[in-house]
Structures are given as C-alpha cells and as structure tokens.
N, C-alpha and C positions, 0 to 999 in steps of 0.2 A: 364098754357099754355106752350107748347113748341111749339118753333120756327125751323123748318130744313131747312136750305139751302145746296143745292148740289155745285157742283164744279167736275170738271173732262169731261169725255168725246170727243165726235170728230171721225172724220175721223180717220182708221186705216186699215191697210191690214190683208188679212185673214191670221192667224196663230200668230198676233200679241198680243198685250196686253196693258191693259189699267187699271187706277187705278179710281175708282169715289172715292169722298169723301164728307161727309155729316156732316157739323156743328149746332149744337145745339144753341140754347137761350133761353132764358127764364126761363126753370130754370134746375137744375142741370140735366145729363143725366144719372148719376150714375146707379141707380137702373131701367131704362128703359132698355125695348127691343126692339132691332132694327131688321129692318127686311129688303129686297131690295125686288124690283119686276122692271117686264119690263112689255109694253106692246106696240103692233102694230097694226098700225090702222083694226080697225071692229073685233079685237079680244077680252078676256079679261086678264085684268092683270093678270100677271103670276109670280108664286113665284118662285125667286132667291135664295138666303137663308135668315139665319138670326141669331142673335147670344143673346144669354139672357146678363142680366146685368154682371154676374160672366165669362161669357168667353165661354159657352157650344154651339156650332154651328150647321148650320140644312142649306141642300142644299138640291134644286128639281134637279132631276133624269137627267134632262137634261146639268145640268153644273158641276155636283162632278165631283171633280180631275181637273177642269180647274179652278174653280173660287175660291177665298178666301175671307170670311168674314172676320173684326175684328173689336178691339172698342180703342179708345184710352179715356179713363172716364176723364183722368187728363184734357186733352185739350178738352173732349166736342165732341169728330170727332169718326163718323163712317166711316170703309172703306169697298170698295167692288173690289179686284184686278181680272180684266178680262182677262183671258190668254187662248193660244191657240184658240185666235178668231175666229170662223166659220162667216160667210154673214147671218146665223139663226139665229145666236147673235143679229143681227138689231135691235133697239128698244129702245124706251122709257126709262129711267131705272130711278127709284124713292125709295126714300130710305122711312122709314114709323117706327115710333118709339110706345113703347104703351106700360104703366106703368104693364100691369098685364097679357097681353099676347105673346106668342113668338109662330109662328107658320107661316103659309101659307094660310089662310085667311085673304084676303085685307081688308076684312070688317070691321075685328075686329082691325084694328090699326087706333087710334083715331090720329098721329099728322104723317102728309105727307112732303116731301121736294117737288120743284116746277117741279124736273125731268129735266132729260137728254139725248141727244139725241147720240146714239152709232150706228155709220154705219162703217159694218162691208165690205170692197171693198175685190172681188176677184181674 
C-alpha cells in the first residue's frame, strides 16, 4: 500500500503560481508513476499531467507550457508547479500514483492523495 499526502495550495491571483506537493508512505515510491488531476464540482476529474518512475512527463492540452511535473524518488515527494494561473485553473487538485500505469485515466491509478483545493482570483 501506498500512502499520499498533498501539501500546497490556496488562494492566488490570476497570473500567479503555485507549487503542490505530494508525499509518499508506505512504501518506496521509486518505481511508481505519479500522475495529477483536478477536478470541479458536477464535472469529471481531469488529467493534469504526470510523470513515469525515470523522469519522462505527459501534460493535458489545457496546461503545457504553464505547469511542471516532477519527482524527487530520494525524499519520496511529487511535485506539480502551477504558473501563469488563469480563474479555469480552480479546482480540486489530487495527486494519484500506480505501480504499472502512467497516463490520464483516473481510473487506472490505484493510490490517491486526499486533494487540494487551488482558487484561482481574478
């Protein structure tokens, strides 16, 4: 079992930036793939990016060139740095890790963090 706890989030102005961060337990996170998603209320989660165990990255159409995935394996921590904040940014934001898949299918990521809440002011 793995454990995700978020960290990050808040209040920000449009154009701003923000970093989440998501730590692991249970057990190593090495060879997992981490993935982010947002979502807002009566829609469905929606894929952010995500990044495989080696490093290789994948972002939905809507945030390339503003957002950056990464991983830190030694300390366990996924990051998701949010820039150039638009008010469409709003949302939920949940990090979601899964030993054999990397992709943008919420479904297929078996270990969740509890989410975070990013409101984007204009």
């Amino acid at each position: 079992q793995v454990q995700l706890a978020q960290s990050g989030g808040g209040l920000v102005q449009a154009g701003g930036s923000l970093t989440l961060s998501c730590t692991a337990s249970g057990r190593t996170l090495d060879k997992y793939a981490m993935g982010w998603f947002r979502q807002v209320p009566g829609k469905e989660r929606e894929f952010v990016a995500a990044i495989t165990w080696s490093g290789v990255e994948y972002y939905g159409d809507s945030v390339k060139g503003r957002f950056t995935i990464s991983r830190d394996n030694a300390e366990q921590k996924g990051y998701l740095h949010l820039g150039s904040l638009q008010p469409e940014d709003t949302a939920v934001y949940f990090c979601a890790a899964d030993w054999a898949y990397v992709g943008y299918d919420p479904e297929k990521y078996d270990y969740w963090g509890q989410g975070t809440q990013v409101t984007v002011s204009s």
